[in-house]
Phi, psi and omega in degrees: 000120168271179198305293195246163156279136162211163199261187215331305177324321200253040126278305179320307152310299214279357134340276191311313180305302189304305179332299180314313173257029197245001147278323182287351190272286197234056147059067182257137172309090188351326157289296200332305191252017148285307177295300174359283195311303176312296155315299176332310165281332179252290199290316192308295166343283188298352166262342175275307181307308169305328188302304191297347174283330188238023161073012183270158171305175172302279180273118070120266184292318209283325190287238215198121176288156158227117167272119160286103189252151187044050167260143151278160169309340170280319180294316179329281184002292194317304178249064182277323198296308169325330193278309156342287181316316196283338186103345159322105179261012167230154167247085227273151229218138167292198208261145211256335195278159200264150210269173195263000178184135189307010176324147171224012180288073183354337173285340193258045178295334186296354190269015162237339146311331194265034177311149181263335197216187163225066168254180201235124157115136186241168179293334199293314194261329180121193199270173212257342155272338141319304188303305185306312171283012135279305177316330182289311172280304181310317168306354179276328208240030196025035176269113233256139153229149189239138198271115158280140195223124145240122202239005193241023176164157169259179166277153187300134178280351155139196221277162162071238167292340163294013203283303194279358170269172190257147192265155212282358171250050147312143187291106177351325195282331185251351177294316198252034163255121185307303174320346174271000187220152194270171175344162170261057189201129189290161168309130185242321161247119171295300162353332181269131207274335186278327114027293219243021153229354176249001179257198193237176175244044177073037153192175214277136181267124162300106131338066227262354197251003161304118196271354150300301168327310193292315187296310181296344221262299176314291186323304176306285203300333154276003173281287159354303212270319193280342157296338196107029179293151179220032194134152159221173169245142177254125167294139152070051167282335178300002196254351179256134197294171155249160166159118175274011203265150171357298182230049160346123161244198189244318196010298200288267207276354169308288172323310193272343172285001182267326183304127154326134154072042198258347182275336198257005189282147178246116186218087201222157215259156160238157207248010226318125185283143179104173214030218166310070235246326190053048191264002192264332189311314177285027190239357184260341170234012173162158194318162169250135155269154175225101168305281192316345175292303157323296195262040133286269192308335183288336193275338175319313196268003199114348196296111159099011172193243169235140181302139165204087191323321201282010171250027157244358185265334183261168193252357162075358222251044169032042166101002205264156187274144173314314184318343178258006191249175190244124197240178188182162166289287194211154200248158156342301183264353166284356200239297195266012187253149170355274181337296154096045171314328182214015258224318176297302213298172186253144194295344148338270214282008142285295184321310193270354157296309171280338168312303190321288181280344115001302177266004162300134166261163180121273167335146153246136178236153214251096164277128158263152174267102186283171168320180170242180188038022178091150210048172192286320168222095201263356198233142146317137187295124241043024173263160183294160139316157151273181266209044167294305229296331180284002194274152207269356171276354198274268241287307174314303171297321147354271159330302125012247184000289157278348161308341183266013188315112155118344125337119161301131175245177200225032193310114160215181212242175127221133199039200213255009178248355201225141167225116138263118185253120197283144148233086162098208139217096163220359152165184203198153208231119181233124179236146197255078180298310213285195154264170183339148167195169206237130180254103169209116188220155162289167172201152152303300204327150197280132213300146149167193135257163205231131189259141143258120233279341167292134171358301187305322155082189178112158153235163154236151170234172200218117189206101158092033189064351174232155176280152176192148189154139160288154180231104154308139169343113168107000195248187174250140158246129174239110183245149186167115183279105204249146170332155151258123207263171205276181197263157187225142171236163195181132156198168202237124343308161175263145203289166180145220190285127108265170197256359208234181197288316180212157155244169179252142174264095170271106173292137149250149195229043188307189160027061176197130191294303232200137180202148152220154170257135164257108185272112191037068206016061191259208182288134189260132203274134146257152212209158172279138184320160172052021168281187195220118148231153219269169150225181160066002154283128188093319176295157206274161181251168208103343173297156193240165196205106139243143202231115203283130142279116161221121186253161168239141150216192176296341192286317190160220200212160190207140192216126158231182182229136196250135174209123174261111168258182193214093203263105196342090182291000178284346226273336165064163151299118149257115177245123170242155199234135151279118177250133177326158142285176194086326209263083195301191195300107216279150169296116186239114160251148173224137177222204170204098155314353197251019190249142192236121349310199165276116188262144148285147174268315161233152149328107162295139093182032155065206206275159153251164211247186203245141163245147213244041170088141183074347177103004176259118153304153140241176159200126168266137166255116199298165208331050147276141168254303199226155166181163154300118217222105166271141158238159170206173177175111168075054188029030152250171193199134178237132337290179205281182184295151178067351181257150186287140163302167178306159171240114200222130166221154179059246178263134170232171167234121169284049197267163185009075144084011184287107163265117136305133140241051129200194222262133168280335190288350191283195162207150206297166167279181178230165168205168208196140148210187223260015202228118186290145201290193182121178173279133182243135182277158154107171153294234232264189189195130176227130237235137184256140171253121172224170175218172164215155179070031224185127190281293194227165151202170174229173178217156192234135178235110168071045184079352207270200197258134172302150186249147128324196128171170200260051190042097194134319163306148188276170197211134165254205179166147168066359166348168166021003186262135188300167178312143162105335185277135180295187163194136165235095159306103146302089191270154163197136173240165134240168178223214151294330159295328175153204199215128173253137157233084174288159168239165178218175190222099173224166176208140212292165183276132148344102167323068194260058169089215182285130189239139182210141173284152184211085199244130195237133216256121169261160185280160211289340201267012210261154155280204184277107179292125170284168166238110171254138177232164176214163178217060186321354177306293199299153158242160304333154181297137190259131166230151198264359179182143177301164192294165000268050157071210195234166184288161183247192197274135187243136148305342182094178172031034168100325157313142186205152201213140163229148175238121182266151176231181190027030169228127193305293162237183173182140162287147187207141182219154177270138150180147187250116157047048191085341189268147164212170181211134005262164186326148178317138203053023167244162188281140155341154164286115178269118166232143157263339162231183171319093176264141145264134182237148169179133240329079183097353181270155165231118157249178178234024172223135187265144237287155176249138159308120219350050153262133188286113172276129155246144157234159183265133167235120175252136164207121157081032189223177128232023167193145167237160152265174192169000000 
């Protein structure tokens, strides 16, 4: 408890004040906000540009989520360009942190809920560099990825009395601090609001409202956003208070106000509606999901009854505006939990849902992605979904959608089987529950006939204010007179290594008048959708070929760049295998489809492959360049039945569905120095640089040719350079495994006054001591950081030092982990100058070990001894 309350308003200020220092605080990684920054300026652009290529919106809320749900990242990485085509303009990611067991058994989804950290990558999804080459590739297609985050609990030490304990490999720094964690014991009355945010939910409940907690917590999620995170969605939010709630906490605007990029950010809690649900409170810090809405529309098409379009018009959402809520047929837990809430429908009755809420305006809504091959959970975690979301009545409202950004709706029924749903007046989406029918309605729409974009195929036409047409029974119409969108290029192959003297490249062109090609900037050619140009004949091989496209129309122009290298074909496939557990000596079957017939290495169930250790296999194939790639063993298989093998060429490594080309098991350097970025007092600052894992690095300042230098070397900045001047570092080591680059950022200081120092003697039972200050003098009262202030510096031998600048005095108080000095209700150490505390004492010297401070009182003298 700190010493005094102050009010609402000045938590709120000193929120923002913290913000400023919260990279330099609480060890958040230095990239995080170089990337950030970068993106901001850069990446954001290019994803919006990208977006407009493929007819998706700008923002975010404005498109159509795709829940990947249990793909790894690679597999997303793969199918962004479809998912584009189809019109998604985000793509939403299970939980990124790594789970409490390598499960991959599809009934065992619940294991990526069950986190040990808040690091970014699991065996189940891939790596923290998977992740990054998805955010990265996605922005070619403007496409958002949204982080599923659990921020209210970790996973569990197993069943029974163990439910509410933390499973032993929580990451240590949050397992053995008490303060992180609430009571062990679930909730008994849902009604109790305070219950249902300080008790577990059948796993160890986080304290969220401990604000160490809270940073690291930050630290992830901006580590995510300098990856390219464009948002989350939060799991089991109802469960972390708000607050104005019982046992309130900041949790809520501390954390999302803290996030980098935080105005471009999609960010929305799931609220689950009933008991103490508080569900309109949470609409004051980020977006809603609405489960009752869900099970509205399921009852609309019918699931568990009689069709009745009209329990599809209210939203159910406790007064809250739509524009906040994230709407869906059925969610990850209506499909996949016990209950088994939606789990029955049929891809009918999924179809004609989302039409409905799809062509809604406000809303942003959410398709899930079910398993591939049948049953509920018939495909392994990280395997891809099947493959409704590609069906052409999905894709068409979809389009829709975003063709209506900004557009007013309209509902109206005819009976209890038919929705039209209006936008404006520019178009309209009408599902058919029913039979054959004859569509005669009012309408905005604008007089004309209208083709429909849907399957069903047909027109309407609109006179005079009414709609008129047939629909068959079961179907969709989707009208809508649509722009002409900028032009998309494609071509086959997709660039990167060939193996052969030469390959032919087939351009393709939509929504385009006109196109030419340029080859290593030569003259530009002009060509037909599906002509082929040959490259790489004759050339050595290491030539590199780029090749520029630019199609036209009346809308603009769209220009990409193509980049080929030409690679040494003697060099054959080399596949190395992580073989599962369970999996006895595993198989490689390989073929290549684009070869006619289809060519193979063996008959399945292929070779068998060799083992080099460790749990890796290999098998070379010899004048393969490239191939499709299955493994099995004992009738299991990666990837599952029915799915194309991996596409792997020249050497790759495979672990839990993961592609590499190099060994995932090595490790990248790392790089550090000892001084947190931010503004620094004083002429210079001097940066210690290390690395690990690494031979050598060098560092770049401003830009200038990278220096060399050994692990360990000083580094100074800013000597003589005026107040205000920036620096930007560049640290970067390499190894065989791969290459780190941090960037830092710092700045020389303002010249502000009085500067004074503060060193503080810590108690032996203390962590790393904060310093929170004030100047009650001032009006408003001034403080330097919300409480518990910011950590201080350690000095060595039990010292720890902060240097205040621009301030005449400060009240100044110390705490570690609930503890503080001076005590609770007490006033502060009042300092004006440079100070030593030690235990409770203030010297302005620092205290010497067993020397006596005397002081002398002289009266009636003009000398003493002594």
């Amino acid at each position: 408890m700190k010493k005094r309350t102050r009010p609402v308003w000045r938590r709120v200020w000193s929120i923002v004040l913290f913000v400023a220092l919260l990279m330099q605080t609480f060890g958040l990684t230095p990239e995080v906000q170089a990337n950030a920054d970068v993106r901001q300026l850069a990446g954001t652009d290019a994803q919006v540009l990208a977006a407009a290529d493929y007819g998706l919106p700008e923002k975010t809320k404005d498109g159509l989520l795709f829940h990947a749900w249990n793909w790894s990242f690679d597999n997303i990485t793969r199918n962004l360009p479809e998912l584009a085509q189809a019109g998604f303009k985000a793509v939403q990611t299970s939980p990124i942190q790594a789970s409490k067991e390598g499960l991959t058994e599809g009934s065992k989804w619940w294991i990526l809920y069950q986190p040990v950290n808040f690091k970014i990558g699991n065996s189940q999804l891939g790596s923290r560099d998977d992740f990054r080459r998805l955010c990265q590739e996605a922005e070619k297609y403007g496409i958002s990825i949204i982080v599923d985050v659990v921020a209210n609990h970790t996973g569990n030490a197993g069943g029974g009395n163990q439910q509410y304990q933390p499973a032993h490999n929580v990451d240590p720094e949050i397992k053995n601090n008490r303060y992180f964690w609430h009571e062990a014991r679930g909730v008994e009355n849902w009604d109790s609001r305070w219950q249902v945010t300080q008790w577990g939910i059948g796993l160890p409940d986080l304290n969220t409202s401990n604000q160490e907690l809270q940073n690291i917590i930050i630290g992830f999620l901006n580590d995510a956003i300098s990856l390219g995170a464009d948002g989350f969605r939060f799991d089991a939010a109802k469960h972390i208070e708000l607050p104005d709630d019982p046992a309130g906490s900041n949790f809520w605007p501390r954390v999302l106000g803290s996030l980098n990029n935080k105005d471009r950010l999609f960010n929305y809690g799931e609220v689950l509606q009933g008991g103490a649900d508080n569900f309109a409170g949470y609409a004051n810090y980020l977006g809603l999901a609405a489960p009752s809405y869900g099970n509205s529309i399921r009852s609309a098409v019918g699931y568990h009854g009689g069709i009745n379009v009209e329990t599809a018009k209210s939203f159910n959402a406790n007064n809250v505006s739509p524009s906040k809520l994230v709407t869906w047929v059925e969610s990850h837990d209506t499909y996949a939990n016990n209950d088994g809430e939606s789990t029955g429908m049929n891809e009918w009755q999924i179809k004609m849902g989302w039409a409905i809420i799809a062509s809604r305006a406000e809303t942003t809504s959410l398709f899930f992605n079910r398993p591939a091959g049948g049953g509920k959970f018939a495909s392994r975690l990280g395997d891809a979904g099947n493959t409704l979301w590609k069906d052409p009545d999905i894709v068409a409202v979809n389009k829709f959608h975003n063709a209506m950004v900004g557009q007013d709706e309209y509902l109206r029924t005819q009976g209890n089987q038919i929705m039209l749903v209006e936008r404006g007046t520019k178009g309209m989406t009408i599902v058919n529950l029913g039979g054959n029918a004859q569509i005669n309605s009012p309408t905005r729409l604008a007089d004309g006939v209208y083709q429909n974009k849907a399957n069903s195929g047909g027109s309407f036409t609109v006179s005079n204010g009414r709609i008129t047409g047939h629909l068959d029974g079961g179907r969709i119409a989707v009208l809508y007179n649509a722009m002409q969108q900028t032009p998309t290029v494609s071509v086959d192959p997709a660039e990167g290594a060939f193996f052969t003297d030469s390959v032919n490249v087939r351009m393709t062109y939509s929504n385009a008048n006109s196109a030419t090609y340029s080859l290593n900037g030569g003259s530009a050619t002009p060509f037909r959708s599906g002509d082929s140009v040959r490259i790489g004949a004759g050339s050595p091989i290491g030539s590199t070929f780029v090749l520029k496209i630019i199609a036209a129309n009346s809308s603009g122009q769209t220009e990409k760049t193509f980049r080929y290298t030409k690679e040494n074909p003697g060099a054959g496939l080399t596949v190395h295998f992580y073989k599962p557990s369970g999996w006895g000596t595993p198989n490689i079957y390989y073929y290549d489809d684009s070869a006619t017939p289809v060519r193979e290495g063996s008959a399945w169930p292929g070779a068998t492959m060799q083992d080099e250790g460790n749990g890796w296999y290999v098998y070379r194939a010899p004048g393969w360049t490239q191939a499709k790639v299955i493994f099995n063993s004992g009738g299991q298989q990666l990837p599952g039945p029915q799915t194309p093998g991996y596409v792997l060429s020249a050497e790759k490594w495979i672990k839990d569905g993961r592609i590499t080309s190099q060994n995932p098991d090595g490790t990248k350097p790392t790089v550090t120095i000892d001084k947190p970025e931010g503004t620094f007092q004083g002429d210079s600052l001097e940066i210690t640089l290390s690395y690990s894992n690494a031979a050598n690095g060098s560092y770049r300042l401003n830009g200038q040719s990278p220096v060399s230098f050994s692990s360990g070397q000083k580094l100074t900045i800013g000597a003589g350079d005026p107040p205000g001047t920036r620096y930007t570092l560049e640290v970067t080591a390499s190894n065989a495994i791969g290459t780190t680059t941090n960037t830092y950022s710092f700045t020389k200081a303002q010249s502000t006054g009085q500067e004074m120092k503060v060193y503080f003697y810590k108690p032996a039972d203390w962590g790393i001591p904060n310093i929170y200050y004030y100047d009650e003098m001032l009006t408003p009262v001034k403080e330097n950081a919300a409480w518990p202030g910011v950590p201080m510096q350690s000095e060595g031998n039990g010292w720890y030092s902060h240097t205040i600048s621009g301030w005449s005095q400060a009240t100044v108080l110390f705490n570690s982990n609930g503890k503080q000095m001076p005590g609770s209700g007490q006033q502060g150490y009042l300092i004006s100058r440079t100070s030593w505390i030690k235990d409770g004492v203030v010297t302005e010297e620092e205290p010497v070990t067993g020397k006596v401070s005397v002081t002398f009182v002289t009266k009636n003298a003009n000398a003493f001894q002594g």
